[in-house]
N, C-alpha and C positions, 0 to 999 in steps of 0.2 A: 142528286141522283147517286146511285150504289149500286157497284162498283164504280170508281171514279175512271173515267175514258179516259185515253194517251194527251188532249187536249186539256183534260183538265188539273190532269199531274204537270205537264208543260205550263199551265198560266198560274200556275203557284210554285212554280221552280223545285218541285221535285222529280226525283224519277224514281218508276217500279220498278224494282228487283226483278218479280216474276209479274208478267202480266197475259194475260189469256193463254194460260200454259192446258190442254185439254190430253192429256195418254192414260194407256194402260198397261201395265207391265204384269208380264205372263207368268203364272206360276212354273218354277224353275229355272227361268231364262237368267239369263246376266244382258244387264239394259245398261248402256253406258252412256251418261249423258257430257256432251264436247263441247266445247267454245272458248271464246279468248275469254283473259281474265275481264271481272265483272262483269260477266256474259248472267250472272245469273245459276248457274249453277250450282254453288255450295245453298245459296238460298232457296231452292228449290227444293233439295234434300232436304233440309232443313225443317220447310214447311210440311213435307211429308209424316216428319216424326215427331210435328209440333213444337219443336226445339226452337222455332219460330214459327208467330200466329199469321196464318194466311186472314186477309181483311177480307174475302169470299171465297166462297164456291165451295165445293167438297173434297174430301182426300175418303175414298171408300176403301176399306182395308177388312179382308174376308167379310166383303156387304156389311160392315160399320162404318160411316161414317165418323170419323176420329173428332171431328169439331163436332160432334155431339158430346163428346168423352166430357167427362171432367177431370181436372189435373191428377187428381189419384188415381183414376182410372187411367190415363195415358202414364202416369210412372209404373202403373204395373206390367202395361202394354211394352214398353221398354225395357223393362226388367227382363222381363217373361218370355217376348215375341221379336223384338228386334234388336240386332247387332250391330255395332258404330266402330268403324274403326277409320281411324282420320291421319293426315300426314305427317304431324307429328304425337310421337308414342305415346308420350303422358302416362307411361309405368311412373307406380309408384316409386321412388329411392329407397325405402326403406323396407321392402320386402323382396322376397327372393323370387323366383320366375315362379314357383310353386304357390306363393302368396298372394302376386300381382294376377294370375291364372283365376287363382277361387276364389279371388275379393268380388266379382259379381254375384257368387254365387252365397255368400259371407250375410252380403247386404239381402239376396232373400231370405237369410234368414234357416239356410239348411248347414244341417251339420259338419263338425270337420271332419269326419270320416267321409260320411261319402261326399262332398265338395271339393277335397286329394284325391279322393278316386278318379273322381271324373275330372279335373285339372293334369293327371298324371297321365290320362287319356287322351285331350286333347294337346299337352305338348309331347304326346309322341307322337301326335298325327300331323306337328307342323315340324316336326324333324328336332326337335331337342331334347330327347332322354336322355338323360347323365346330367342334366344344367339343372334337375330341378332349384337345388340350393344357390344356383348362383344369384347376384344381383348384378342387377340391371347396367349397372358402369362396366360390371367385367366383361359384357357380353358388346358384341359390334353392331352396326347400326341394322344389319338385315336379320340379326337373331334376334335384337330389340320388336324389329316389325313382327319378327314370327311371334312374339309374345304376344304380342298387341292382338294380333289375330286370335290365338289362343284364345285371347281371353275372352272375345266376341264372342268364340263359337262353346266355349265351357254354358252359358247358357240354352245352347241350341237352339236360337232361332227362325224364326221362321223366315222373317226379309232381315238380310244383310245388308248395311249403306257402306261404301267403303267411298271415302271421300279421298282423292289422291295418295292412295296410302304408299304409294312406292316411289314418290316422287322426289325425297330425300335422299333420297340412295344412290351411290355409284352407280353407271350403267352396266357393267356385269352383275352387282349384285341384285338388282333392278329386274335384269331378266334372269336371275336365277329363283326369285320371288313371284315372277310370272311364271316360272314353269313351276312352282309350285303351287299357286294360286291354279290352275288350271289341275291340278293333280286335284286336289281339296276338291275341287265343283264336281269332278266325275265321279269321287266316292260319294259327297255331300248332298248335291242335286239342290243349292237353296235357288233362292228367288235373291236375286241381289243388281242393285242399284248401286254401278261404281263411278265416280266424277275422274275426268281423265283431261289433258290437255293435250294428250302423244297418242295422234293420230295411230300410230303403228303398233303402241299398247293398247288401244280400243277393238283395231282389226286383228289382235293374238287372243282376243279376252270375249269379243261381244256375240253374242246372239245376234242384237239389235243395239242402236244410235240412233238417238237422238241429239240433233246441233242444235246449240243456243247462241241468238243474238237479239242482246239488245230486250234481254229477260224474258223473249218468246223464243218457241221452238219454231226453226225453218223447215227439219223435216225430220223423219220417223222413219227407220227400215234399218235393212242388212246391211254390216259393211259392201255390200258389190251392189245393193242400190243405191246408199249412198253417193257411194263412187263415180258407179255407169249410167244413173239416172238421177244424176241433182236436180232435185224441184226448183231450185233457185241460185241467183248468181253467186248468191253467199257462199252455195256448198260447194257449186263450182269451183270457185276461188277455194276455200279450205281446204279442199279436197285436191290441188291441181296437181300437187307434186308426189302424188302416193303412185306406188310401183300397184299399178293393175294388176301384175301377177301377184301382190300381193292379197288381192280380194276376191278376182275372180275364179271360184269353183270347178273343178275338173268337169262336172254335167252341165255345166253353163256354156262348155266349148264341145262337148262329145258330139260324135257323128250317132245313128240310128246303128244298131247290132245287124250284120249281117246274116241270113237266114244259116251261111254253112262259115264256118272258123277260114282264115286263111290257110293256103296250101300249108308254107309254112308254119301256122301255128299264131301265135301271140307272143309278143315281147317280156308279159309276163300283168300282174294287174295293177290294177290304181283306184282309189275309193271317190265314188263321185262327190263326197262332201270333202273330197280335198284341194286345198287354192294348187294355183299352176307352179307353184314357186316354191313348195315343198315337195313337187314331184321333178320339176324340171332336171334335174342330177340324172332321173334315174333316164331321160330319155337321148342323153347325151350324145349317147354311143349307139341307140336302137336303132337297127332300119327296119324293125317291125311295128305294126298298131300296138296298142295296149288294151284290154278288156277291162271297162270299169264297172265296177261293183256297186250295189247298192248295201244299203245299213247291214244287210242281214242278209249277205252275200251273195244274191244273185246276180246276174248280166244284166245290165242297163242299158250299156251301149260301150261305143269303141272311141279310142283317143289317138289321134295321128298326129306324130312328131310335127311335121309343118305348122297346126295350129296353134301347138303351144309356142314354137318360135313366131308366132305372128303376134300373139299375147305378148312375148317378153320382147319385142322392139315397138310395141305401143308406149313401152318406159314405165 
C-alpha cells in the first residue's frame, strides 16, 4: 500500500520526515512554521520547492501541481517565482555585494546592465547603498544576511522560503533584521514561508503558525490562537511560557463603543490590530478609556486600563 502508514515506517525502522502534513498558505501572508529541531520543518520547505521529493500527495502552487512539473520546469519555477534564503549565507567569496546581488539574475541569462540596475535597487531597499563594491568578508554577519535577502528578492518572487535566516546572528542584530524584514513585507506584500524555532520571532513576524511534531502539524492559526486556544497538549506545553500580552490584540480585550464619548473625553487612541504589550506604556499613567481604531480609522470600541492590567499579570 501507498502512502506507507506511521505502522509501516515503524516496522522497517524508518521515520517520515513529513507525514500527513495537509495547509494552505494565503496569498500575501507570512506563514511560519515552529517546532523543535527534527520536528520536520526544513523538510517540509523543502518538499515545497521540490529541493526534496515528496513520496505523495500534491504541492498546488498558482493551481499547478509542482509534482507534475518536470526538473526543467521546476528550475525555472525557482529561477523565476521562488526565493530561498537560509541560515547560513552562502555569498559567493569572490564577488562583490553588487555581484553576489545579480548572479541569480546572471544565471537567467539577462544582461549586465539591467541585472545592476535592478541589484542596485534591491540593496538599497535592504539598506546598503555605498557597499556595492564591497566583499563579503568586509561586511558583518547582519549586512552578510542583508545580501543574502537581496539576492532572493533581485529576482522578485512570488513565494519567499526563509528558512531560519536570522538565527546566526547576535541578538540585537537579530532584531534589527526583524525590523527590517517587517519593513520589506509592508513595501513588498510577498507570500512567504519562514522556519523559525523563537517563539517570540514568530509572534513579531506571523500572520499565522503552524507547529510541528514529530513531522505532522499539531495546529494552524494566529499567534493569539495558538496561544489562547491550543488544540493539543503539545502547543500547550510549547506555547506555556509566552507573555499573553505578547499575542493578544487590543480588539480581543475592547469593551462595546459607548453611544455618547466620556464627559471627560478619551485618553487618546489605539489600533485594534495592536498586541497589549506595545500599547501598555501608553496606559500607564491614563485614568481615562482609550478609543480603538479600526484599519481605516474608524471607532471599534473602547479600551479600559484595568483590562489590559488583567492581560499583563496573566504573565
Amino acid at each position: 500500500y501507498w502512502p506507507p502508514t506511521h505502522s509501516d515506517l515503524v516496522a522497517n525502522n524508518l521515520i517520515g520526515a513529513v507525514q500527513q502534513v495537509s495547509l494552505e498558505i494565503y496569498d500575501g501572508e507570512i506563514f511560519v512554521i515552529m517546532g523543535l529541531s527534527g520536528s520536520g520543518k526544513s523538510t517540509l520547505v523543502r518538499c515545497m520547492s521540490r529541493l526534496i521529493e515528496p513520496t505523495s500527495g500534491r504541492i498546488l502552487f498558482n493551481g499547478e501541481d509542482l509534482l507534475q512539473k518536470s526538473d526543467s520546469d521546476m528550475i525555472e519555477i525557482r529561477r523565476h517565482k521562488m526565493g530561498m534564503v537560509f541560515q547560513h549565507f552562502a555569498l559567493l567569496p569572490h564577488l562583490t555585494v553588487l555581484g553576489n546581488v545579480a548572479f541569480p539574475l546572471e544565471v537567467q541569462g539577462v544582461g549586465r546592465k539591467v541585472r545592476e540596475e535592478r541589484a542596485r535597487e534591491v540593496i538599497e531597499l535592504v539598506g546598503l547603498k555605498g557597499r556595492e563594491e564591497y566583499f563579503p568578508r568586509e561586511l558583518s554577519g547582519g549586512q552578510q544576511q542583508r545580501v543574502g535577502i537581496a539576492r532572493s528578492l533581485a529576482v522578485e518572487p512570488e513565494l519567499w522560503f526563509l528558512d531560519e535566516p536570522f538565527s546566526a546572528l547576535d541578538p540585537l542584530i537579530r532584531r534589527e533584521m526583524q525590523d527590517e524584514f517587517v519593513r520589506l513585507q509592508a513595501l513588498l506584500k510577498k507570500t512567504i514561508v519562514f522556519i523559525t524555532h523563537d517563539f517570540d520571532e514568530a509572534i513579531r513576524l506571523a500572520d499565522r503558525i503552524a507547529i510541528m511534531k514529530d513531522g505532522s502539524i499539531d495546529q494552524v492559526g494566529t499567534p493569539e490562537d495558538i496561544v489562547m486556544r491550543p488544540a493539543t497538549d503539545y502547543v500547550a506545553e510549547f506555547t506555556r511560557d509566552v507573555a499573553r500580552a505578547k499575542v493578544i490584540r487590543v480588539r480581543s480585550i475592547m469593551r462595546p463603543l459607548k453611544k455618547r464619548a466620556p464627559a471627560g473625553g478619551y485618553a487618546g487612541e489605539v489600533a485594534g490590530d495592536a498586541r497589549i504589550a506595545e500599547i501598555a506604556p501608553q496606559l500607564k499613567t491614563a485614568d481615562k478609556a482609550f478609543v480603538v481604531t479600526g484599519s481605516d480609522g474608524e471607532r471599534i470600541g473602547e479600551l479600559q486600563r484595568d483590562d489590559v492590567i488583567d492581560v499583563l499579570l496573566q504573565g
